[in-house]
C-alpha positions as CSV (number, residue, x, y, z in Angstrom):
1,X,-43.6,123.0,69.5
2,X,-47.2,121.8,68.6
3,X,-45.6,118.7,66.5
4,X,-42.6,118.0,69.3
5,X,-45.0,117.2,71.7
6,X,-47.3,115.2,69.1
7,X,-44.0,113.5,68.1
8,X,-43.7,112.5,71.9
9,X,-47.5,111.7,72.2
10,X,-47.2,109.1,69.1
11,X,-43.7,107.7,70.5
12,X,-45.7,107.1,74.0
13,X,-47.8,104.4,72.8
14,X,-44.9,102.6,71.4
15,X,-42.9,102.8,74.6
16,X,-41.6,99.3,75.7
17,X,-40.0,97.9,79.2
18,X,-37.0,96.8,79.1
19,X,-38.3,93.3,80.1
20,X,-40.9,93.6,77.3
21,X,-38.5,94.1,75.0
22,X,-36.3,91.5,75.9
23,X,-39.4,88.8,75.4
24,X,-39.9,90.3,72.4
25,X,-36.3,89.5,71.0
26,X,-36.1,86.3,72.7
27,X,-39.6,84.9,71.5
28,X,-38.5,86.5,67.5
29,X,-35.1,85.0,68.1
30,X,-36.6,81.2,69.1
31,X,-39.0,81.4,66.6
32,X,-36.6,81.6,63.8
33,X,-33.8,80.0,64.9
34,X,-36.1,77.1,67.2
35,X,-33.2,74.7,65.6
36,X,-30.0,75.3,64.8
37,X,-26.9,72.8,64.0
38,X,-23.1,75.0,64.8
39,X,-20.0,73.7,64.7
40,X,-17.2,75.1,67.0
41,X,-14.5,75.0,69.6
42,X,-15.7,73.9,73.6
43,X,-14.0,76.6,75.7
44,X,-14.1,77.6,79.1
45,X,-16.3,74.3,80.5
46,X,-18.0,75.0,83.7
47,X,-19.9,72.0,85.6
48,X,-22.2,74.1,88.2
49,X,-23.6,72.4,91.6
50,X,-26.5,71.7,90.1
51,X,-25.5,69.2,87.2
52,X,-25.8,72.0,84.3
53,X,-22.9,72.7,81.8
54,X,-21.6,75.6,80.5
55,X,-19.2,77.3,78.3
56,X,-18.6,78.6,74.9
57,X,-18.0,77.4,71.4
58,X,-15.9,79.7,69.1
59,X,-14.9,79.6,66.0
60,X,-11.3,82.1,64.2
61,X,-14.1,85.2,64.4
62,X,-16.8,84.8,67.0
63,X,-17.9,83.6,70.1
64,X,-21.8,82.1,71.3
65,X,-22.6,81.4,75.0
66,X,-23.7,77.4,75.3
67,X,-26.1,75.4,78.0
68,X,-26.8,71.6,78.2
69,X,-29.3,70.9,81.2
70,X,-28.8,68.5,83.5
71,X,-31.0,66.4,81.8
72,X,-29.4,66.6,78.5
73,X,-25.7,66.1,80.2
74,X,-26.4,62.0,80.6
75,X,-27.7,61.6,77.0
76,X,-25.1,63.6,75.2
77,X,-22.1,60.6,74.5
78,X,-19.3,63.3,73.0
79,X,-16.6,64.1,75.9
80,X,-17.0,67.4,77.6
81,X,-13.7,68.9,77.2
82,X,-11.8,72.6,76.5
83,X,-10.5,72.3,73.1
84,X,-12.6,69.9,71.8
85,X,-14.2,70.3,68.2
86,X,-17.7,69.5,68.5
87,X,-21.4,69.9,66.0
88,X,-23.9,71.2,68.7
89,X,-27.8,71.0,68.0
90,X,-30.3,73.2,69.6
91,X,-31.8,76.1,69.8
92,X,-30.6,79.9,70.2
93,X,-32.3,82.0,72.5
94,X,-31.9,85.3,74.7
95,X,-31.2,86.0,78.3
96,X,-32.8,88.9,78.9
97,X,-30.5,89.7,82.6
98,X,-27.4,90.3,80.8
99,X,-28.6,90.5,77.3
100,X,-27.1,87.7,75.9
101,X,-27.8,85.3,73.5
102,X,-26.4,81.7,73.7
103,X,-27.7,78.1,72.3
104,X,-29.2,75.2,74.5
105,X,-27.7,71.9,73.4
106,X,-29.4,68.8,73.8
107,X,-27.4,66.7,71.3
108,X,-23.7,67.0,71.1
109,X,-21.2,65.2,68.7
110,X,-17.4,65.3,67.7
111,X,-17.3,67.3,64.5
112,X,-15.3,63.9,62.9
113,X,-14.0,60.9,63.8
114,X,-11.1,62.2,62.4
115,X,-10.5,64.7,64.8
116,X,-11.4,62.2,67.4
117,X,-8.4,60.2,65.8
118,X,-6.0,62.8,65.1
119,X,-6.5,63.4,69.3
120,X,-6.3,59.9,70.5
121,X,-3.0,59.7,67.9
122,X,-1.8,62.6,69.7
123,X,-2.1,61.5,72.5
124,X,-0.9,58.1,72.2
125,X,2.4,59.9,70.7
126,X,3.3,62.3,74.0
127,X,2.5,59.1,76.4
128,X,4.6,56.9,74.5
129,X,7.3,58.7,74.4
130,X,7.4,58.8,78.1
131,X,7.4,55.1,78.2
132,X,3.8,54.8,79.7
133,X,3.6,52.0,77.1
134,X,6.8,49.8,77.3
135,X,7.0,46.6,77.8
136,X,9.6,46.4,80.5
137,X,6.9,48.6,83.0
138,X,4.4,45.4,82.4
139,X,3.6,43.3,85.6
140,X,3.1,40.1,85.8
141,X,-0.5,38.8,86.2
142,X,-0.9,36.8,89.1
143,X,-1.6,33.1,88.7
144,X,-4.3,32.4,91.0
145,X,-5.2,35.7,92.4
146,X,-7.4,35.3,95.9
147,X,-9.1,38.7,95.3
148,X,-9.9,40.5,91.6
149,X,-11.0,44.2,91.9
150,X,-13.5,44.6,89.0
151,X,-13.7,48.4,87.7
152,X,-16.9,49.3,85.6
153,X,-20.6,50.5,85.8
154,X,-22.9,48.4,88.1
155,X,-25.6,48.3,85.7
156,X,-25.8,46.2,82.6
157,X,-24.5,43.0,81.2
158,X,-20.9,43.8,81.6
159,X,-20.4,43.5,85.6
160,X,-22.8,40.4,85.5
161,X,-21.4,38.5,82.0
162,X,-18.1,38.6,84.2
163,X,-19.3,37.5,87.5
164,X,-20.5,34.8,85.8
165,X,-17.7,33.7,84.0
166,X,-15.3,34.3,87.2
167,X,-17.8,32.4,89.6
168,X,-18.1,29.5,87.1
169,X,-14.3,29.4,86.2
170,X,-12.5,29.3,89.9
171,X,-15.1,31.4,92.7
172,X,-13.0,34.1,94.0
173,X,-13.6,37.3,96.3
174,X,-14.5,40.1,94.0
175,X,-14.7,43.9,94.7
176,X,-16.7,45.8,92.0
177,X,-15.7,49.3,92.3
178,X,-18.8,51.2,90.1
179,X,-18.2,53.8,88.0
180,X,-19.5,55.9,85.1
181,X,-18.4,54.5,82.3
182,X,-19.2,57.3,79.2
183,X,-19.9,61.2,80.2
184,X,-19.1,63.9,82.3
185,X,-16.9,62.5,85.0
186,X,-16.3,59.3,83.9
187,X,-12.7,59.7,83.0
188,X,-12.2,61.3,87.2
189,X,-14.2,58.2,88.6
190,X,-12.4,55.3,87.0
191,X,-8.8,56.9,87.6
192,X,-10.0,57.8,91.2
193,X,-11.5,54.1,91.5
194,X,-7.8,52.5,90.4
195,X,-6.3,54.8,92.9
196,X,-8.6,53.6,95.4
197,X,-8.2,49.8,94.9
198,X,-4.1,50.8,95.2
199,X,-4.8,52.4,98.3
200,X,-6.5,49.7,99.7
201,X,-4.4,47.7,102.9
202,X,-2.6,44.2,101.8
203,X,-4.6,41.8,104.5
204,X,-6.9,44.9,105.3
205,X,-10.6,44.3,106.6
206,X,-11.2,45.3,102.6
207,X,-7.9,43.3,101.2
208,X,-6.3,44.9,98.0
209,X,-7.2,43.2,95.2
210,X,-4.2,41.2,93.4
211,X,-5.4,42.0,89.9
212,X,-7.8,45.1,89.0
213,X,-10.1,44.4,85.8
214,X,-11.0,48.3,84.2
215,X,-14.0,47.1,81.7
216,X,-16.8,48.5,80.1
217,X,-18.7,47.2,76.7
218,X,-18.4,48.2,73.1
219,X,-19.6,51.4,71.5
220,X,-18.1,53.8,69.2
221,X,-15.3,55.9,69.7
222,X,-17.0,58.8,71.8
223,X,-18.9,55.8,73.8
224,X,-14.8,54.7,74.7
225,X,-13.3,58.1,75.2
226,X,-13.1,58.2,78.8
227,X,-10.8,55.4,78.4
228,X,-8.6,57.4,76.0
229,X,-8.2,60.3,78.8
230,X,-4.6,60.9,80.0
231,X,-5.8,61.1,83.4
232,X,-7.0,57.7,83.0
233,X,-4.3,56.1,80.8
234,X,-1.4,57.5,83.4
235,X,-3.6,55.8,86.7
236,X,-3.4,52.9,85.3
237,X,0.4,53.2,84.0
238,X,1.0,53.9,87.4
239,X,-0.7,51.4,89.4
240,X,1.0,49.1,91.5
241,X,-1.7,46.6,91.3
242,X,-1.4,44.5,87.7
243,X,-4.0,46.0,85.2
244,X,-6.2,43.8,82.8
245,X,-8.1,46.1,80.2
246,X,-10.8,44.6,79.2
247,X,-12.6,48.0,77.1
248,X,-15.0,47.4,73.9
249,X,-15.2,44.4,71.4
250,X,-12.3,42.6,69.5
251,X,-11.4,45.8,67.3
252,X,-11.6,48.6,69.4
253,X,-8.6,49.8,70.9
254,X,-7.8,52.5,73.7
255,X,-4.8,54.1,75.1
256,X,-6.2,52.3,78.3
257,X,-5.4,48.9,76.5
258,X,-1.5,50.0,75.6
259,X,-1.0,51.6,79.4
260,X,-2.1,48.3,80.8
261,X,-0.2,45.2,81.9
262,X,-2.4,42.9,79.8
263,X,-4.9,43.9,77.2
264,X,-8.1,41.7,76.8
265,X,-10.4,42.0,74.1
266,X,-13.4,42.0,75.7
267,X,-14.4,42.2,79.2
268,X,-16.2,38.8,79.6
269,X,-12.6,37.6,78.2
270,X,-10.8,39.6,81.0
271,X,-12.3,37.9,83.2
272,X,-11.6,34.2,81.5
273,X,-7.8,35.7,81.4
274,X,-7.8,36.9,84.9
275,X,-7.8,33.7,86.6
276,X,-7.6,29.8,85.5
277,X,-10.4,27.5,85.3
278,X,-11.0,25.2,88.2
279,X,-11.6,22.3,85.9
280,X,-8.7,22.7,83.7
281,X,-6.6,23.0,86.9
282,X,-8.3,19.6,88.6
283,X,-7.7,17.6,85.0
284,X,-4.2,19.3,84.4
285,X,-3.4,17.9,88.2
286,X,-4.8,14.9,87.4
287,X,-3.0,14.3,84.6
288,X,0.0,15.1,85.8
289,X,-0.7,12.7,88.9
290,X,-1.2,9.8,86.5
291,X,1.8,11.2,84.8
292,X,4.1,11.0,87.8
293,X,2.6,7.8,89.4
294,X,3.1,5.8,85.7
295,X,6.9,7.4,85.7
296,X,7.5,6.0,89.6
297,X,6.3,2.9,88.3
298,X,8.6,2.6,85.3
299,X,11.6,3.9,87.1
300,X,10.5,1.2,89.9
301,X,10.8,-1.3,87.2
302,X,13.4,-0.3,85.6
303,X,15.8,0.0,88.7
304,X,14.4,-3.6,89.2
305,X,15.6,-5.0,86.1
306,X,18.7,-3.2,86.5
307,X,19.1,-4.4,89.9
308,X,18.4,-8.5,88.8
309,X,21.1,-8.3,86.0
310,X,23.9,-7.0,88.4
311,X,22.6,-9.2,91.0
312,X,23.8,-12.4,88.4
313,X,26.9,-10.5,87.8
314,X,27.9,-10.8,91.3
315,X,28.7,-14.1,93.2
316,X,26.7,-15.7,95.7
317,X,27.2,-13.3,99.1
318,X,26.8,-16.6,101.1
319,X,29.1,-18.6,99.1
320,X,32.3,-15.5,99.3
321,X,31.7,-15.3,103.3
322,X,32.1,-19.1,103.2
323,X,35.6,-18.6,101.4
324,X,36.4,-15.9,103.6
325,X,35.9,-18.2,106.2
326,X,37.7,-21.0,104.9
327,X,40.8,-18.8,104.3
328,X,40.4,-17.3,107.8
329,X,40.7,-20.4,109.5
330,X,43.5,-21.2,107.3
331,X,45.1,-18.5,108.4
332,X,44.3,-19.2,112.4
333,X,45.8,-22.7,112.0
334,X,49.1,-21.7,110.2
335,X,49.4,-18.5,112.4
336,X,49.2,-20.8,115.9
337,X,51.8,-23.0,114.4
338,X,54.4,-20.4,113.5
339,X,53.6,-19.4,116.8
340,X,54.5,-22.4,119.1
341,X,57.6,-23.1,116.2
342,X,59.0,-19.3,117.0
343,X,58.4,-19.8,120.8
344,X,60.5,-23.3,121.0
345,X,63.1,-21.4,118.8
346,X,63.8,-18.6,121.2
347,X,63.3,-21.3,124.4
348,X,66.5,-23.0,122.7
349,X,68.3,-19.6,122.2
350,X,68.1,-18.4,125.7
351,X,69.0,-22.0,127.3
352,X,71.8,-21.6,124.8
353,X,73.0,-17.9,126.3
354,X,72.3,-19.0,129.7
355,X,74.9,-21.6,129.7
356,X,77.2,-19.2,127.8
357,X,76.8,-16.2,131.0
358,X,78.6,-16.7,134.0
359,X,79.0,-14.5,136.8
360,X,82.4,-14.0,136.9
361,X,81.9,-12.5,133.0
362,X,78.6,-10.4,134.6
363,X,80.7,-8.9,137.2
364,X,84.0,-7.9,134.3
365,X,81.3,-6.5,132.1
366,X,79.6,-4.4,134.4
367,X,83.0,-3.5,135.9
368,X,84.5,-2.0,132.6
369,X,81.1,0.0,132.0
370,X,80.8,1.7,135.3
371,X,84.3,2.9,134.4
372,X,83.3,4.0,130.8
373,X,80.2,5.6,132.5
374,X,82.6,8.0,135.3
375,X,84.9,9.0,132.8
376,X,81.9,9.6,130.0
377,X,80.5,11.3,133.0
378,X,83.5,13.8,134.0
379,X,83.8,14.6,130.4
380,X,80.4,16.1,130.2
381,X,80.4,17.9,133.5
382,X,83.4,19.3,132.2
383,X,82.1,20.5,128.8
384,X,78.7,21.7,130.5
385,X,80.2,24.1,132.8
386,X,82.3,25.3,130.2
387,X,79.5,26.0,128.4
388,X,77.7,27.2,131.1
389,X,80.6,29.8,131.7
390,X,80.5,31.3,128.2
391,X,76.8,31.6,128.2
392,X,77.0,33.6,131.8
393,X,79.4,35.9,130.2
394,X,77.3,36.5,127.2
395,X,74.3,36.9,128.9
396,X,75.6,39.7,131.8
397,X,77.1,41.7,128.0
398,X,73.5,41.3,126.9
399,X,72.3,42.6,130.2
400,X,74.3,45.2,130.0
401,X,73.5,46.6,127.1
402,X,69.8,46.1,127.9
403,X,70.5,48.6,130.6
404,X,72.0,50.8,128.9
405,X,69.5,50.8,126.1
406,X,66.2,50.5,128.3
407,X,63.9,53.8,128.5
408,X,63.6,53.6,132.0
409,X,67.4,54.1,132.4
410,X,67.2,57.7,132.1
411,X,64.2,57.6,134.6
412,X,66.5,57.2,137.3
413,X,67.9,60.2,136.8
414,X,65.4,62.3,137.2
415,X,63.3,62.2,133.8
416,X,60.0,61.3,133.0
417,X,58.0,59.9,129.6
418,X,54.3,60.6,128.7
419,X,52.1,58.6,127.1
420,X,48.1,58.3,126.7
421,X,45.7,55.9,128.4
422,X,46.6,53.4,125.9
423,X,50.4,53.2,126.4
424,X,51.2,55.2,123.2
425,X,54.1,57.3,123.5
426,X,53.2,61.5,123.3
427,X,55.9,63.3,121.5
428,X,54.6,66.2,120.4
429,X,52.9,69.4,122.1
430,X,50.2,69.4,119.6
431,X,48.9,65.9,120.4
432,X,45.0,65.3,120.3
433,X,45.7,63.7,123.7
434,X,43.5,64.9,126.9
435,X,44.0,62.5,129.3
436,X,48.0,61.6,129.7
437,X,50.2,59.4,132.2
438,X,53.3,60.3,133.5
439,X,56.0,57.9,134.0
440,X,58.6,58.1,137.0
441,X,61.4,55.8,137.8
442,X,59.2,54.8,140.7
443,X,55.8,54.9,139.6
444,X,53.1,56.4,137.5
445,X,50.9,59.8,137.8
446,X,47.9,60.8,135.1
447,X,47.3,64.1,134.4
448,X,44.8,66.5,131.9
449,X,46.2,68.4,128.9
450,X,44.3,72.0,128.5
């Protein structure tokens, strides 16, 4: 008994709070790992209220709980993303509420471009084969657009390299739509922002723009990834509004640049591309002013020349009318002489017949043809009522028979026909008909069919 309670005495000293004890592990366990580089799996990403990210990076056999502060979010350029194989530096320490241990991150990188590629390739495979990338979904840029919705971070030489070149190439209205171009959230800002500019009113108080410009500088490939993010590559697949990419230098390329309706290889050149150049346009107009105005005077001169030759292959229009006027009076003269020749002629032929008629030859002429006349006369009264005659007798057969024939015949004795309001005749009991008209021999009655 005596060295049980001396065993308990000697443990007593040592005793430790649970809190104690927990300092002690987590100041041995930052002590000797106060820097650590892992490589692992992001899973289970968590972005709380206050800007902090959490979640876990695994590997076939283990877990380890991970923090990046606020602070650290901003500065770390690898995409925060489930799935993605990342090399984490920091340093491991304890949290002594739920004894756990977990690693705080401040630096955070893709464990290889190659995985980087192999996702982007991926990627690129899935979308194209949904025909997010074909040529026949491409729009056509507008020539002179009269407002450009500009889509990139508001800071930096980007947005003001391109106001620049836009003001100095043809001043338009421009709507810069600012975003986060790299880190958490980017990817949800710029699709939300080409969303927006689509949702914008056609000859609203803020007009939607004609042509959107998505842009951001160069950088390497995790600097760009936002603008490999499906969420991002299928808003701007979708857009109504034609999209100019204008993402990183010369040879970087991102699914952004296939999805849009014209690719440009930097943003300072998307904006060149977006819209033609004042002075080009004045001197092209000009040109083609001076053009036109030496053509009119060519043609001018040529229709001249063409105009003077067939003028000497025609004949004096003075000297014709003076032929024409020569033959017409020709023609006057030997027109009044036939004239007064034909008139003398027929004088002599009448004095001629008017010494041959005398009245005793009138009155036997007229005498024989009043006779011809009576009996021509008795002759057709005679052949016009026989005619007459045979066409009565036809006509009463015909009338007849019409009698006989007609539908109201049986009318008269005592029948009736029924037809619709339209005159068409009902013969069946199952007609369709509700309104009907009954027909007498002296009149007409309507009636309703149940």
């Amino acid at each position: 008994m005596d060295d049980l309670f001396a065993a308990a005495d000697n443990q007593g000293a040592n005793v430790l709070t649970v809190t104690q004890l927990s300092n002690q592990l987590r100041f041995a366990v930052e002590k000797q790992f106060s820097r650590v580089v892992i490589e692992g799996e992001i899973s289970g990403l968590k972005r709380a209220a206050s800007g902090h990210m959490y979640f876990t990076l695994k590997d076939d056999d283990s877990i380890i709980n991970a923090i990046v502060w606020r602070g650290g979010v901003s500065r770390i350029k690898a995409p925060f993303e489930d799935g993605l194989y990342v090399v984490a530096y920091g340093k491991v320490t304890t949290y002594g509420k739920s004894s756990n241990y977990q690693i705080i991150i401040d630096r955070m990188e893709p464990a290889g471009i190659g995985a980087l590629m192999q996702r982007f390739e991926d990627l690129k495979k899935q979308l194209e084969a949904e025909g997010l990338f074909a040529p026949e979904r491409k729009k056509q840029l507008p020539f002179l657009p009269n407002t450009i919705g500009v889509i990139t971070s508001p800071t930096g030489a980007v947005i003001d390299d391109m106001l620049n070149r836009l003001k100095a190439r043809f001043p338009s209205h421009v709507l810069l739509w600012p975003v986060a171009v790299q880190g958490v959230g980017a990817k949800e800002q710029i699709a939300a922002a080409i969303k927006g500019f689509n949702s914008l009113e056609v000859g609203g108080k803020i007009p939607q723009p004609d042509v959107i410009i998505v842009a951001r500088g160069g950088g390497s490939l995790e600097d760009l990834w936002p603008f490999n993010e499906e969420i991002v590559v299928r808003a701007v697949a979708n857009s109504d509004t034609p999209i100019i990419s204008g993402v990183g230098h010369e040879p970087d390329i991102t699914l952004c640049d296939y999805a849009a309706d014209h690719r440009s290889p930097t943003p300072t050149a998307a904006a060149t591309e977006a819209i033609p150049d004042r002075i080009e346009l004045q001197q092209k107009t000009s040109n083609a002013l001076a053009t036109l105005a030496y053509l009119t005077r060519q043609k001018i001169k040529h229709d001249t020349q063409e105009l003077k030759a067939l003028k000497r292959g025609f004949p004096d229009p003075k000297s014709v009318i003076n032929q024409w006027y020569l033959r017409l009076d020709d023609r006057h003269t030997r027109l009044h002489q036939a004239s007064v020749g034909r008139l003398r002629l027929l004088q002599q032929r009448f004095a001629n017949l008017q010494n041959r008629l005398r009245p005793d030859l009138l009155q036997r002429f007229f005498s024989l043809n009043k006779q011809r006349v009576n009996e021509w006369d008795k002759r057709l009264s005679h052949a016009i009522n026989r005619q007459i005659s045979h066409h009565q007798r036809h006509l009463d057969s015909r009338s007849q028979l019409l009698q006989h024939l007609s539908p109201k015949a049986p009318l008269a004795k005592g029948f009736v026909y029924v037809a619709d309001t339209n005159g068409n005749l009902i013969k069946s009991a199952t007609t369709s008909a509700k309104d009907i008209v009954l027909h007498f021999n002296d009149g007409e009655r309507t009636a309703k069919l149940d």
